[in-house]
N, CA, C and O atoms as a GROMACS GRO file, in nm:
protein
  592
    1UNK      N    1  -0.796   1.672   1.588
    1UNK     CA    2  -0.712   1.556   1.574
    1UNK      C    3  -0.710   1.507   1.429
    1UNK      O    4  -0.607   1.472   1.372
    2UNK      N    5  -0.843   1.508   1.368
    2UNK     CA    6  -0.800   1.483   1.244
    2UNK      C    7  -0.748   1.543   1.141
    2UNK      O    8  -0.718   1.475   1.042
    3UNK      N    9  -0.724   1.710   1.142
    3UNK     CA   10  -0.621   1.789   1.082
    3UNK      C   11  -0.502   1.744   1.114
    3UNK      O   12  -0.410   1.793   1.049
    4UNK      N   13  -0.456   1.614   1.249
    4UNK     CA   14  -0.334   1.642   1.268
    4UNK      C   15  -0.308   1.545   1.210
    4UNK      O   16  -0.194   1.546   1.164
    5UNK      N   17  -0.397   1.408   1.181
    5UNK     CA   18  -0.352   1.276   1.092
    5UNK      C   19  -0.368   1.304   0.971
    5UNK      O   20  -0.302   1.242   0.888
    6UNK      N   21  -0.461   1.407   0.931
    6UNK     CA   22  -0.388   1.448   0.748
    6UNK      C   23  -0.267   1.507   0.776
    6UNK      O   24  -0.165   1.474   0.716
    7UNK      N   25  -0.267   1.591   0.861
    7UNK     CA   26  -0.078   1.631   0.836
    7UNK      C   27   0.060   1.515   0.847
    7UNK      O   28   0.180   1.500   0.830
    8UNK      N   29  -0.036   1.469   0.881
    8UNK     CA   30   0.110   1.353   0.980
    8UNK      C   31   0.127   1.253   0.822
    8UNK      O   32   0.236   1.235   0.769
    9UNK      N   33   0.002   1.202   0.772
    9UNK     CA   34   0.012   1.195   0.681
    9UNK      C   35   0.055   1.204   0.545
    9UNK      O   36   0.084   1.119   0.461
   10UNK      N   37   0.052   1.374   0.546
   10UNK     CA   38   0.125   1.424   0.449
   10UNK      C   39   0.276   1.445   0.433
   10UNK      O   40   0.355   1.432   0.340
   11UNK      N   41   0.285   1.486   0.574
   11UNK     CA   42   0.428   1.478   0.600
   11UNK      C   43   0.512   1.326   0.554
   11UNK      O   44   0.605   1.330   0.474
   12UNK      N   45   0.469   1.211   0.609
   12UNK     CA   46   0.481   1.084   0.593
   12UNK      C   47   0.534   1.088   0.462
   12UNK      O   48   0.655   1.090   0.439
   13UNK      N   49   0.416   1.090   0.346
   13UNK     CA   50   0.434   1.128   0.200
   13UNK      C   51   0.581   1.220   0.155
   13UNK      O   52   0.670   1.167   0.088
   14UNK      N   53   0.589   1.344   0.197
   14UNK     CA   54   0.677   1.402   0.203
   14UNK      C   55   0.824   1.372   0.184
   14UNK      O   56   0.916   1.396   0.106
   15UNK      N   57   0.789   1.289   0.332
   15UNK     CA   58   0.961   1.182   0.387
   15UNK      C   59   1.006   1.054   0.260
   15UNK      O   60   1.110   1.017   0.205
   16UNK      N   61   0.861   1.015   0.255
   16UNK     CA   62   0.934   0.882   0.201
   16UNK      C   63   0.953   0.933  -0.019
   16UNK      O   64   1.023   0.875  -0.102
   17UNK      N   65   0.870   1.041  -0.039
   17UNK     CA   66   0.906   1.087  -0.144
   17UNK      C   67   1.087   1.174  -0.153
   17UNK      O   68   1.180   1.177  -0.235
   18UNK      N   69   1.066   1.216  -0.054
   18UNK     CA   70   1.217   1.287  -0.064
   18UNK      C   71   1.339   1.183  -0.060
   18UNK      O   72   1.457   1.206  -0.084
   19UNK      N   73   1.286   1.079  -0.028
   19UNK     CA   74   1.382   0.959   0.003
   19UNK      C   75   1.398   0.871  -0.102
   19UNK      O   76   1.491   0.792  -0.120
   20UNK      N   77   1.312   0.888  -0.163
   20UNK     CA   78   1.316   0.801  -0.328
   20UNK      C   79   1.397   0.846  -0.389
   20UNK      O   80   1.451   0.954  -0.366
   21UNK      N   81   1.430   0.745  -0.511
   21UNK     CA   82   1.555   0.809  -0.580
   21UNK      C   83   1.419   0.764  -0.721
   21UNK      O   84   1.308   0.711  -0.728
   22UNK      N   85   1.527   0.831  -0.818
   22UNK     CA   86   1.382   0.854  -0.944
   22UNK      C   87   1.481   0.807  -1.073
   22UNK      O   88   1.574   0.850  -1.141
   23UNK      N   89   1.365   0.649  -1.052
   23UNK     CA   90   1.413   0.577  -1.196
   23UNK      C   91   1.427   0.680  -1.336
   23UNK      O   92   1.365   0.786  -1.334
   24UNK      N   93   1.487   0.654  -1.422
   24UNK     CA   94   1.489   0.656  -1.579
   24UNK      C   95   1.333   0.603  -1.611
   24UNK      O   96   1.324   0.481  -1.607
   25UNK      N   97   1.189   0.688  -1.648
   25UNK     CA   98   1.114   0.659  -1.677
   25UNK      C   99   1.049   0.751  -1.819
   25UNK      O  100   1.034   0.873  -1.816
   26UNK      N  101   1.023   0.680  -1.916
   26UNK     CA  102   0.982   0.777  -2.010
   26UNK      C  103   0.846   0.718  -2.064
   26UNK      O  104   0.826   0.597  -2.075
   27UNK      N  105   0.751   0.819  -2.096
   27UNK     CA  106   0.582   0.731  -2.099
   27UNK      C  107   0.597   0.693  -2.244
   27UNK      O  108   0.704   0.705  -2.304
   28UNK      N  109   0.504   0.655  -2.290
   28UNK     CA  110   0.484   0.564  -2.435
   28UNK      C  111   0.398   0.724  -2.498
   28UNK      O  112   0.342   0.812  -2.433
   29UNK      N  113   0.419   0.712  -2.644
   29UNK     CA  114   0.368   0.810  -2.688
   29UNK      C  115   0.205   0.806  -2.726
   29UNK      O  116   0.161   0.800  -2.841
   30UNK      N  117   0.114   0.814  -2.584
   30UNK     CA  118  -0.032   0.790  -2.562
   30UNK      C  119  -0.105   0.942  -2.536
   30UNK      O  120  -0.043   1.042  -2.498
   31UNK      N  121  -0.219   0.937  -2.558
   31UNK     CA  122  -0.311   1.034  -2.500
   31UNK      C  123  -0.408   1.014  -2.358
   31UNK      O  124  -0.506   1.078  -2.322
   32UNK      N  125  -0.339   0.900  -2.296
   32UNK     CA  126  -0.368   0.907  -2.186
   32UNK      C  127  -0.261   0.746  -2.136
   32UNK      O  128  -0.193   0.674  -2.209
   33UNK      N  129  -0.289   0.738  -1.970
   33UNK     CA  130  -0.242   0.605  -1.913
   33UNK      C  131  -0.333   0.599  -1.737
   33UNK      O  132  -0.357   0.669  -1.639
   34UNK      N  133  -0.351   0.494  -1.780
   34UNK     CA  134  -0.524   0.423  -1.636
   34UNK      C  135  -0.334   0.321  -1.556
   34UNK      O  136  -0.233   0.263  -1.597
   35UNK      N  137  -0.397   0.364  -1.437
   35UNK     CA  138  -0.298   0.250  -1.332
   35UNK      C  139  -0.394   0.224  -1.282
   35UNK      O  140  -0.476   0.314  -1.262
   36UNK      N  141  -0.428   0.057  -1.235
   36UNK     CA  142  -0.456  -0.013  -1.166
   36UNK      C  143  -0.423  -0.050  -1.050
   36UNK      O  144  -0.337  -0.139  -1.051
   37UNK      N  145  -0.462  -0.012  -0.936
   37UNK     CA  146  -0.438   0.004  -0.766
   37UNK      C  147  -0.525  -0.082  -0.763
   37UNK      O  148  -0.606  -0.096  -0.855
   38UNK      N  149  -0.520  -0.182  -0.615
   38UNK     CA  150  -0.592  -0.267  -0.558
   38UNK      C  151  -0.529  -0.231  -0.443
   38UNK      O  152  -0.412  -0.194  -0.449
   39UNK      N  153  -0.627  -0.238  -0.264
   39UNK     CA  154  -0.609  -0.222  -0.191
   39UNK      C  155  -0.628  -0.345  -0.070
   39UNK      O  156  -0.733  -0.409  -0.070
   40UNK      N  157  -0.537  -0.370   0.019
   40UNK     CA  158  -0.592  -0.414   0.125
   40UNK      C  159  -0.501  -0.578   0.119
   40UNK      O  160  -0.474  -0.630   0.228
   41UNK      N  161  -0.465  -0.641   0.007
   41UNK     CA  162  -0.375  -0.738  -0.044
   41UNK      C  163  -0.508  -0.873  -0.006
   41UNK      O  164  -0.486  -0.964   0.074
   42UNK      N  165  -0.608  -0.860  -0.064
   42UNK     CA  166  -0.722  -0.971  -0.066
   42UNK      C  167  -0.682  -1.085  -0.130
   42UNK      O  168  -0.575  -1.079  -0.190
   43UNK      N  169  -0.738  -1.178  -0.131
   43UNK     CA  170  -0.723  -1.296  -0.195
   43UNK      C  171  -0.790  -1.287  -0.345
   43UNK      O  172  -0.743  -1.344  -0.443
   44UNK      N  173  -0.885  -1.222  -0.346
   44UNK     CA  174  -0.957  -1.228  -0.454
   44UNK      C  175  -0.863  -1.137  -0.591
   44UNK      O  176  -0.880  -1.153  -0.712
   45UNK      N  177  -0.766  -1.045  -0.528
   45UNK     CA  178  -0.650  -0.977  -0.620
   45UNK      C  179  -0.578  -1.076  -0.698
   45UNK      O  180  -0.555  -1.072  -0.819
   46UNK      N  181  -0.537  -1.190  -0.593
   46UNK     CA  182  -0.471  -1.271  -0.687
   46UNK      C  183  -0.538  -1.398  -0.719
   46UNK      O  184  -0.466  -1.485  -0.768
   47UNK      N  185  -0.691  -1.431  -0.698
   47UNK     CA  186  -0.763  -1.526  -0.776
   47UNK      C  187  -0.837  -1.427  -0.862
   47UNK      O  188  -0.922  -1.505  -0.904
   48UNK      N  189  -0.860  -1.339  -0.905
   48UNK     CA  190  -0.933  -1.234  -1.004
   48UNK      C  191  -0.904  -1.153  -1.106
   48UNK      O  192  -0.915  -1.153  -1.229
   49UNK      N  193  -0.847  -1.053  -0.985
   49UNK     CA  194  -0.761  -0.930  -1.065
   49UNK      C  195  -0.663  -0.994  -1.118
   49UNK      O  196  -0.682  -1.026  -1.235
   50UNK      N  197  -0.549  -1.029  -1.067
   50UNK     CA  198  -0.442  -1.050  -1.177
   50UNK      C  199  -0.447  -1.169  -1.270
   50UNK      O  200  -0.356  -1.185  -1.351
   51UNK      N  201  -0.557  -1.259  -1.261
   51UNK     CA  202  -0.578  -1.349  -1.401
   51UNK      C  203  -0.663  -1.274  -1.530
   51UNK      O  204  -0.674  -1.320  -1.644
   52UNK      N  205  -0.719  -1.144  -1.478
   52UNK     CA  206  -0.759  -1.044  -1.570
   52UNK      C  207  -0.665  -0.966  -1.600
   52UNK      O  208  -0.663  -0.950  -1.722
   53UNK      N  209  -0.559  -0.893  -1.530
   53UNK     CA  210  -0.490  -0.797  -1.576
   53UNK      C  211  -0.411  -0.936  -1.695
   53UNK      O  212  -0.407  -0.944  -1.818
   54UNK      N  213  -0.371  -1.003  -1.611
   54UNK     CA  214  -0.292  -1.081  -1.730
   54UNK      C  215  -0.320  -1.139  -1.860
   54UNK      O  216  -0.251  -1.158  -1.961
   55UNK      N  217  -0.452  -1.162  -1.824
   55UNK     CA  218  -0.548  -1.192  -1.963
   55UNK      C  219  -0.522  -1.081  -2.121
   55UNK      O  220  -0.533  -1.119  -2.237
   56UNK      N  221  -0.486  -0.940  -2.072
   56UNK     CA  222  -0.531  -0.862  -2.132
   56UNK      C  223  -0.347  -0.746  -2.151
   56UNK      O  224  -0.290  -0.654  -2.209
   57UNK      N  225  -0.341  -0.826  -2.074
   57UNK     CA  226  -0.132  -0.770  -2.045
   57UNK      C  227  -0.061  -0.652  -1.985
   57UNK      O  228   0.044  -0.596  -2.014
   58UNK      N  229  -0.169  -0.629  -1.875
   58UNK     CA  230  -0.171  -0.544  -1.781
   58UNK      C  231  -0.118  -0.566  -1.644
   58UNK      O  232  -0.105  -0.668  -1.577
   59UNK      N  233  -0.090  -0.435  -1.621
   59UNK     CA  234  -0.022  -0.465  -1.466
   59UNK      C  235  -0.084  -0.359  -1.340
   59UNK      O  236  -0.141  -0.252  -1.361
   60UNK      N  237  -0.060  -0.410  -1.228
   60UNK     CA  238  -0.139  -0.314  -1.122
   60UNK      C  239  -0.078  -0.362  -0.986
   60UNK      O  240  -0.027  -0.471  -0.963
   61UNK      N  241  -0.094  -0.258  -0.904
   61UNK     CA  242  -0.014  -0.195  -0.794
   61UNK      C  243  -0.137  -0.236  -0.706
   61UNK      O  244  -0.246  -0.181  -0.685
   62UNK      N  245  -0.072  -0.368  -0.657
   62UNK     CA  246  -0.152  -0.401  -0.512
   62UNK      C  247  -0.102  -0.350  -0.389
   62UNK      O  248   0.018  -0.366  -0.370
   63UNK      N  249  -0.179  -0.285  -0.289
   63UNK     CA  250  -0.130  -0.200  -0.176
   63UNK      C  251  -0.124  -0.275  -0.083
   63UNK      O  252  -0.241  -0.311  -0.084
   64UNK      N  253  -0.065  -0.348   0.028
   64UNK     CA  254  -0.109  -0.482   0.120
   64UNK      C  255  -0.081  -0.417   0.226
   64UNK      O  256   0.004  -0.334   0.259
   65UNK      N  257  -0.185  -0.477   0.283
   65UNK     CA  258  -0.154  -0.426   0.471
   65UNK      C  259  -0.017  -0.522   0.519
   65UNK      O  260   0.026  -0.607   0.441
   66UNK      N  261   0.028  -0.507   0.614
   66UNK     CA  262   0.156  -0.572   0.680
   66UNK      C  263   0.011  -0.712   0.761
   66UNK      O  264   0.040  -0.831   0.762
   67UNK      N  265  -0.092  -0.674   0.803
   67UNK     CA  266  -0.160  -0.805   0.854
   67UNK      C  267  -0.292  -0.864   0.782
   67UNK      O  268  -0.395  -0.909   0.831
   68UNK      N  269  -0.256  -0.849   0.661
   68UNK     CA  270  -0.347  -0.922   0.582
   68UNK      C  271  -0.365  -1.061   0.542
   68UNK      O  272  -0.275  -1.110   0.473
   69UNK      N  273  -0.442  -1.116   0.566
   69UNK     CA  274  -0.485  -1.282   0.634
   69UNK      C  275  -0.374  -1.346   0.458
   69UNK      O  276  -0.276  -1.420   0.453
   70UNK      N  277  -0.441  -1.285   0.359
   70UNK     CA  278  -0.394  -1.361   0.238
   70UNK      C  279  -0.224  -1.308   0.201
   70UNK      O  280  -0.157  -1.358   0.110
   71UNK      N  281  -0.172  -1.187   0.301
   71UNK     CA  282  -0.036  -1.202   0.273
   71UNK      C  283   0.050  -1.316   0.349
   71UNK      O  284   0.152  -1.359   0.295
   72UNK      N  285   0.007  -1.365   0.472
   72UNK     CA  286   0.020  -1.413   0.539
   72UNK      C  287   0.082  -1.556   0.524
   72UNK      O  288   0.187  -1.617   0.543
   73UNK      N  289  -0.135  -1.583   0.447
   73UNK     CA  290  -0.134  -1.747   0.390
   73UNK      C  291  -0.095  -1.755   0.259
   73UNK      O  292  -0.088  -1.858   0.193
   74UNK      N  293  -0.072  -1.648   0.224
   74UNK     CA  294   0.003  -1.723   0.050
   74UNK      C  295   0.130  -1.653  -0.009
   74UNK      O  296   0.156  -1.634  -0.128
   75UNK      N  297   0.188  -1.625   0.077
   75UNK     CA  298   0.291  -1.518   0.075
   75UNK      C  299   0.392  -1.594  -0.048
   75UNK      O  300   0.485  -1.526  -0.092
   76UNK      N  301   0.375  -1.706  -0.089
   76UNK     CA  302   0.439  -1.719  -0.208
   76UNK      C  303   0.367  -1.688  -0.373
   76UNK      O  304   0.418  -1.694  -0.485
   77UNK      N  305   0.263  -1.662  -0.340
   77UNK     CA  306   0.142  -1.594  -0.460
   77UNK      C  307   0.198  -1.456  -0.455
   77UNK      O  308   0.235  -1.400  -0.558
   78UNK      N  309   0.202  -1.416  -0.370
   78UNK     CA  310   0.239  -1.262  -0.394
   78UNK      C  311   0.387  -1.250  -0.427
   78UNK      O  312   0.416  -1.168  -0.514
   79UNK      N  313   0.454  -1.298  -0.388
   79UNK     CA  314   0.602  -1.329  -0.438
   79UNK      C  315   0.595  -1.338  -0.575
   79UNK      O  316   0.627  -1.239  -0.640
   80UNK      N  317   0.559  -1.440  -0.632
   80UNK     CA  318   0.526  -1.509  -0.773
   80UNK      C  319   0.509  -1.403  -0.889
   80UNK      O  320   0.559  -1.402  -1.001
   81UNK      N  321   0.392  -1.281  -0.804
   81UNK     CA  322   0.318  -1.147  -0.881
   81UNK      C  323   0.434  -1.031  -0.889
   81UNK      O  324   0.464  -0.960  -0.986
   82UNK      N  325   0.493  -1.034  -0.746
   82UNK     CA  326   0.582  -0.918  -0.772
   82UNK      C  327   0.670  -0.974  -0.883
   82UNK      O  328   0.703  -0.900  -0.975
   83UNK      N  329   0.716  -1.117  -0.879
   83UNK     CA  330   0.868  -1.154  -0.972
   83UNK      C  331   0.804  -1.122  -1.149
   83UNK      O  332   0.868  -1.104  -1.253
   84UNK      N  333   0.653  -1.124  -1.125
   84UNK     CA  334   0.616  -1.105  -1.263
   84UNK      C  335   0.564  -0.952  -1.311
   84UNK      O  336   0.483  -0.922  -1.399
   85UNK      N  337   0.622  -0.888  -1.241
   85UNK     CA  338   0.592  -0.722  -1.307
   85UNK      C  339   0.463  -0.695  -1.199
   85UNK      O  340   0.369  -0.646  -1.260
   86UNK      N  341   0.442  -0.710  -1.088
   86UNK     CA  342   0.321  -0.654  -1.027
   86UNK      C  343   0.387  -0.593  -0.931
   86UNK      O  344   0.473  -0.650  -0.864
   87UNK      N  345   0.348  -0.449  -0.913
   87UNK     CA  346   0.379  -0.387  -0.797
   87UNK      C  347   0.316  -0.445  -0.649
   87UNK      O  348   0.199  -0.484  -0.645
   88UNK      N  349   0.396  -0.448  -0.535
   88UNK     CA  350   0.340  -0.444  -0.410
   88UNK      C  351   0.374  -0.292  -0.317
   88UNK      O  352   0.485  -0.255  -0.278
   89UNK      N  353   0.290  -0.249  -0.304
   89UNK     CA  354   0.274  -0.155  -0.208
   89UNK      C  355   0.241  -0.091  -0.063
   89UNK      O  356   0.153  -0.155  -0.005
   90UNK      N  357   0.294   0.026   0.012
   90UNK     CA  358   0.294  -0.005   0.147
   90UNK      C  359   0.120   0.030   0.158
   90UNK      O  360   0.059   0.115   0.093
   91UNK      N  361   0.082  -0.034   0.228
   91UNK     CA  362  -0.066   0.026   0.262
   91UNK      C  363  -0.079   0.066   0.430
   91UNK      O  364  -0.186   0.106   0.476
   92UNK      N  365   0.046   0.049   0.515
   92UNK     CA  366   0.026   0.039   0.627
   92UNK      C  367   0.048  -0.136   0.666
   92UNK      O  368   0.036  -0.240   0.601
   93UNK      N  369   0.095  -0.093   0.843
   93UNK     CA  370   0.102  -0.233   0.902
   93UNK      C  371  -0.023  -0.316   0.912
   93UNK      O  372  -0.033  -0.424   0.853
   94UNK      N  373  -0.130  -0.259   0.995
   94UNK     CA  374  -0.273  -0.251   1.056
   94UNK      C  375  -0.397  -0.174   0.987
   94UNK      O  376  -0.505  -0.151   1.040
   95UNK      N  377  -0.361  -0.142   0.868
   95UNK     CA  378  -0.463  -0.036   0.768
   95UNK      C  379  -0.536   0.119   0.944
   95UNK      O  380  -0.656   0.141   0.964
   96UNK      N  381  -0.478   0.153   0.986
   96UNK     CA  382  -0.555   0.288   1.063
   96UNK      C  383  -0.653   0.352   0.991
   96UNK      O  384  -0.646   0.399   0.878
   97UNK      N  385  -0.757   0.348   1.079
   97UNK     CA  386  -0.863   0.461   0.999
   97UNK      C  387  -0.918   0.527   1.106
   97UNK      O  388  -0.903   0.490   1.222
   98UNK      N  389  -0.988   0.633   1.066
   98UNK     CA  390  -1.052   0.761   1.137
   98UNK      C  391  -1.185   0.660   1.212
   98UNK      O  392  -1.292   0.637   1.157
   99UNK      N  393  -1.145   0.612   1.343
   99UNK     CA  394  -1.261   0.552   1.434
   99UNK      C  395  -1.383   0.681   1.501
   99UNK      O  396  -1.469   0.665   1.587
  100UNK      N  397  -1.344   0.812   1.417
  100UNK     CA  398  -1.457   0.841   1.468
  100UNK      C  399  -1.606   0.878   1.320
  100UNK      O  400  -1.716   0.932   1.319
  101UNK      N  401  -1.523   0.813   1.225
  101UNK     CA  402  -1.636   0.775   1.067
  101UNK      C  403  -1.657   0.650   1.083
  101UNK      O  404  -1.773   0.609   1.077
  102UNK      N  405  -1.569   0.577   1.103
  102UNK     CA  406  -1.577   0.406   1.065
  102UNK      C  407  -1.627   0.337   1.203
  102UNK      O  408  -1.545   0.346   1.295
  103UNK      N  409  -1.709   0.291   1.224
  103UNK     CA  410  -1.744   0.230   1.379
  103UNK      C  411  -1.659   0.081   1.396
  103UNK      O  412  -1.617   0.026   1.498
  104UNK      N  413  -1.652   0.046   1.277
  104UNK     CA  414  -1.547  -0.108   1.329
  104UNK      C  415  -1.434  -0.079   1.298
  104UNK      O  416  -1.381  -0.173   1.239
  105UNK      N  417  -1.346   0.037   1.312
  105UNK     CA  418  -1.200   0.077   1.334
  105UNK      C  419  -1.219   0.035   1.508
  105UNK      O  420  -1.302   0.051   1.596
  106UNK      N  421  -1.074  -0.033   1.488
  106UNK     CA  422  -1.068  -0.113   1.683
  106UNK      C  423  -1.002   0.034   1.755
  106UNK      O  424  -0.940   0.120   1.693
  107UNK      N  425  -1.027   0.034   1.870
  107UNK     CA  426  -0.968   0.166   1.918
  107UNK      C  427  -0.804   0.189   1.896
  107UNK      O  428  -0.761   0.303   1.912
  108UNK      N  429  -0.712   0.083   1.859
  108UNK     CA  430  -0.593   0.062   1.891
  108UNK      C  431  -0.502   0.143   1.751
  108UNK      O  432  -0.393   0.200   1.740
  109UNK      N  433  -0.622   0.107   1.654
  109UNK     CA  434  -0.596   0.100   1.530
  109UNK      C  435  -0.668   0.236   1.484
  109UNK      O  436  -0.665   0.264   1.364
  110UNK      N  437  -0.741   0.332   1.587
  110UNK     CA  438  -0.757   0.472   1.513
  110UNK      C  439  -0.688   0.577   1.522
  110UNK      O  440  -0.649   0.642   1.619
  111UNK      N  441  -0.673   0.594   1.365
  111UNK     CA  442  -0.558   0.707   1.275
  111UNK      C  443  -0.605   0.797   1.388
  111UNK      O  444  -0.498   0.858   1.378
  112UNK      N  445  -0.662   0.857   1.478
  112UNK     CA  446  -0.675   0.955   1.527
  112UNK      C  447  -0.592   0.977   1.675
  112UNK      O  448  -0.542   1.082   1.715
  113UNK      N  449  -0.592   0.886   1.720
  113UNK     CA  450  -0.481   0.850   1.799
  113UNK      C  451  -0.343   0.839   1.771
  113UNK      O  452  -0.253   0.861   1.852
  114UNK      N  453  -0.330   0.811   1.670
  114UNK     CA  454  -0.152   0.801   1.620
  114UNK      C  455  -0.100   0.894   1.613
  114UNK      O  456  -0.124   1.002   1.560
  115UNK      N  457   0.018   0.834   1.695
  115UNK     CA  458   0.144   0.975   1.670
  115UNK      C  459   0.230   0.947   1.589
  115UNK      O  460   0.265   0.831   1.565
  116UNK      N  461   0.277   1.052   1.533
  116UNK     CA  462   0.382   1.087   1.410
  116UNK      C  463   0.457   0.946   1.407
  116UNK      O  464   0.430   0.857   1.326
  117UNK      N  465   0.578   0.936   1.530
  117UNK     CA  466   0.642   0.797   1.518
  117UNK      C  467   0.572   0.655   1.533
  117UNK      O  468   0.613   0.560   1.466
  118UNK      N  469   0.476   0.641   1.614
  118UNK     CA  470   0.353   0.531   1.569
  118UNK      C  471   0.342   0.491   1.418
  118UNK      O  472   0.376   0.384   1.368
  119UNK      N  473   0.280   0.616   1.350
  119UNK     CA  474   0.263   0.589   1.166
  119UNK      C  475   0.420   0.542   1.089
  119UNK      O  476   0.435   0.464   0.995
  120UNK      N  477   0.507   0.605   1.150
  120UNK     CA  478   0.647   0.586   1.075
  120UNK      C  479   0.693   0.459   1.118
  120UNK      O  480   0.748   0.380   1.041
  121UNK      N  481   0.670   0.434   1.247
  121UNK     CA  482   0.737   0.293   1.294
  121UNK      C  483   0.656   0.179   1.235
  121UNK      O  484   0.694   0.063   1.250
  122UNK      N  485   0.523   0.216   1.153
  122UNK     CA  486   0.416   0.143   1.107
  122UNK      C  487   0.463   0.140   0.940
  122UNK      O  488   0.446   0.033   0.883
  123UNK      N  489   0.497   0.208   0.892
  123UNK     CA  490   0.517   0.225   0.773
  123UNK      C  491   0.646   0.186   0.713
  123UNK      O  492   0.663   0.169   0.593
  124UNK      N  493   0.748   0.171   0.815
  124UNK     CA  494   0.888   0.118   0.806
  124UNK      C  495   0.891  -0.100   0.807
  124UNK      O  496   0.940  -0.186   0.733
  125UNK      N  497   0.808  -0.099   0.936
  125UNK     CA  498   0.786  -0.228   0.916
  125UNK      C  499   0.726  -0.270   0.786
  125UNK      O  500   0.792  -0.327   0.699
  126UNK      N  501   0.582  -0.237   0.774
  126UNK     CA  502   0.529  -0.246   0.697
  126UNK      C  503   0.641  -0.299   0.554
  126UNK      O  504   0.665  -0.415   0.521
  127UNK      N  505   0.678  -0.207   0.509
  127UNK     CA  506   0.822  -0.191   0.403
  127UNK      C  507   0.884  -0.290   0.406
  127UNK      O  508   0.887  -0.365   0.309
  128UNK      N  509   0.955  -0.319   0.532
  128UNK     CA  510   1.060  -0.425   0.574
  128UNK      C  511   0.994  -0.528   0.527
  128UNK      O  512   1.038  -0.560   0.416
  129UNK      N  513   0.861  -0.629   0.582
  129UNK     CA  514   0.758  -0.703   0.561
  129UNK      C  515   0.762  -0.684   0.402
  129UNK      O  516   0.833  -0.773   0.356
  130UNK      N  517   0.727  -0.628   0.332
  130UNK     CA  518   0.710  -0.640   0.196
  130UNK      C  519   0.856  -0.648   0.148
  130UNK      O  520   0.850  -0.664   0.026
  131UNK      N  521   0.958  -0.644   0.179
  131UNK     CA  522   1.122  -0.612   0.127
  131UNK      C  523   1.130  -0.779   0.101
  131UNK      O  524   1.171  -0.839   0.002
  132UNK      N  525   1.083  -0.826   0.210
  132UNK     CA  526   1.115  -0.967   0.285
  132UNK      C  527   1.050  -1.070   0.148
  132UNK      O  528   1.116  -1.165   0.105
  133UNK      N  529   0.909  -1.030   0.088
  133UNK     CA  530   0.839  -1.068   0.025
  133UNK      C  531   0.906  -1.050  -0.143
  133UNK      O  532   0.915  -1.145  -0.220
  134UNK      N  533   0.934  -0.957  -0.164
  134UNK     CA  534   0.912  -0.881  -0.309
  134UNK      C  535   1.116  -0.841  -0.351
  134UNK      O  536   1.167  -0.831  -0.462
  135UNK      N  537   1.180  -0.830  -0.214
  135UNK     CA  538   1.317  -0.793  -0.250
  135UNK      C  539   1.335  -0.620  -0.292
  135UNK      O  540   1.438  -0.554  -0.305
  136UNK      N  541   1.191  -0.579  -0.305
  136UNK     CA  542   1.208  -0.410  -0.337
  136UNK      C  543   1.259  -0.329  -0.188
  136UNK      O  544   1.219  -0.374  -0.080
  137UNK      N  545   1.323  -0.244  -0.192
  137UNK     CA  546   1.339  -0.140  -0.134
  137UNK      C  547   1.257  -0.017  -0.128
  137UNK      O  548   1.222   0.049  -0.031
  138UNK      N  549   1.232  -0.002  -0.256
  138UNK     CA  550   1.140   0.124  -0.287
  138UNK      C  551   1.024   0.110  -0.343
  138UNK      O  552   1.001   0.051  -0.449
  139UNK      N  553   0.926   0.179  -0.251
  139UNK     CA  554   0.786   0.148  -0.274
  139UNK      C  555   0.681   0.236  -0.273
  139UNK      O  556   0.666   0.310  -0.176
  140UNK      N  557   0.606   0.237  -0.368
  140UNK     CA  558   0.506   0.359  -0.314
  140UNK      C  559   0.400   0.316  -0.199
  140UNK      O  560   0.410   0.198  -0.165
  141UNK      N  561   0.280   0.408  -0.122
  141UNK     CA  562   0.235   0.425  -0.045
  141UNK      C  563   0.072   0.470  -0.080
  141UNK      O  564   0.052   0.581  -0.128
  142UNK      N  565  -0.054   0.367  -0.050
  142UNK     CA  566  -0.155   0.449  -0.034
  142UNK      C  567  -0.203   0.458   0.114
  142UNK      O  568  -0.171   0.376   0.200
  143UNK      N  569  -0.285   0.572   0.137
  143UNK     CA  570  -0.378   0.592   0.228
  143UNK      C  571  -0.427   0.527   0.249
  143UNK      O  572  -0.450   0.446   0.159
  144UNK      N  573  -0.499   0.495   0.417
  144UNK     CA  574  -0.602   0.401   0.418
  144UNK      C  575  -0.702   0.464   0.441
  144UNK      O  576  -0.797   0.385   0.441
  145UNK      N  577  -0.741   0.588   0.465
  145UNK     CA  578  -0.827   0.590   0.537
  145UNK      C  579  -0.930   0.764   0.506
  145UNK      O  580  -0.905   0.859   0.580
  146UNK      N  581  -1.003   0.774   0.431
  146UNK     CA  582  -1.056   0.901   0.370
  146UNK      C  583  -1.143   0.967   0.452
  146UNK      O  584  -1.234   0.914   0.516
  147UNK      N  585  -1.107   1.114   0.450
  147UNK     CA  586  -1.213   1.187   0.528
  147UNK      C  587  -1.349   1.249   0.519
  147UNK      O  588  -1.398   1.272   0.409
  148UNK      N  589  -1.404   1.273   0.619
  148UNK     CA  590  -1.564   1.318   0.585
  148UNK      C  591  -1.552   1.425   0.503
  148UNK      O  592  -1.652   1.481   0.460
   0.00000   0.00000   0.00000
């Protein structure tokens, strides 16, 4: 089962990459570039992280679950971040993880159980929910959930 949620997974990736359309992007002439990901859409991202990234004039790609307590209750903080150059990203509706590594994954919510349209019907809302927030259409996607 869990070969079949990395595939389903990947596939997922697949879909919503083939579905992107691909800005005009050209890098700065560097010998390297660090992105800043934050996961899970915490409160502490936007009392912490982004008074540091901003401190210093940086930007970073917060991933938010669709039921995260602080998208919820401050859903105009995160508004505020996207209007100011911060990415929001899909992380999932319910974050799924492999309930047979993680013991407090709820049974409802393990990636191992999910079927193909489960994750997609999860990942579409999810989207919608952040569209609602941020006005983006197009968004990237992390994983929630890493294997043994």
């Amino acid at each position: 089962m869990k070969k079949f949620c990395h595939f389903a997974f990947f596939i997922l990736l697949i879909i919503s990459v083939s579905k992107m359309t691909v800005a005009q992007f050209s890098w700065p002439n560097a010998k390297a570039a660090v992105v800043f990901t934050y996961d899970d859409g915490l409160d502490c991202h936007l009392d912490v992280a982004v008074p540091q990234l901003d401190e210093f004039g940086f930007k970073g790609t917060f991933y938010c679950t669709g039921n995260s307590q602080s998208l919820y209750n401050r859903t105009d903080n995160w508004r505020k971040i996207a209007l100011n150059g911060y990415e929001l990203g899909n992380h999932t509706l319910f974050h799924p993880c492999n309930g047979e590594q993680f013991d407090w994954v709820k049974p409802e919510f393990d990636l191992n159980k999910y079927t193909i349209d489960q994750l997609l019907t999860e990942l579409r809302t999810a989207s919608t929910l952040l569209k609602a927030i941020d006005g983006n259409e197009n968004r990237t996607f992390a994983y929630t959930s890493s294997s043994k």
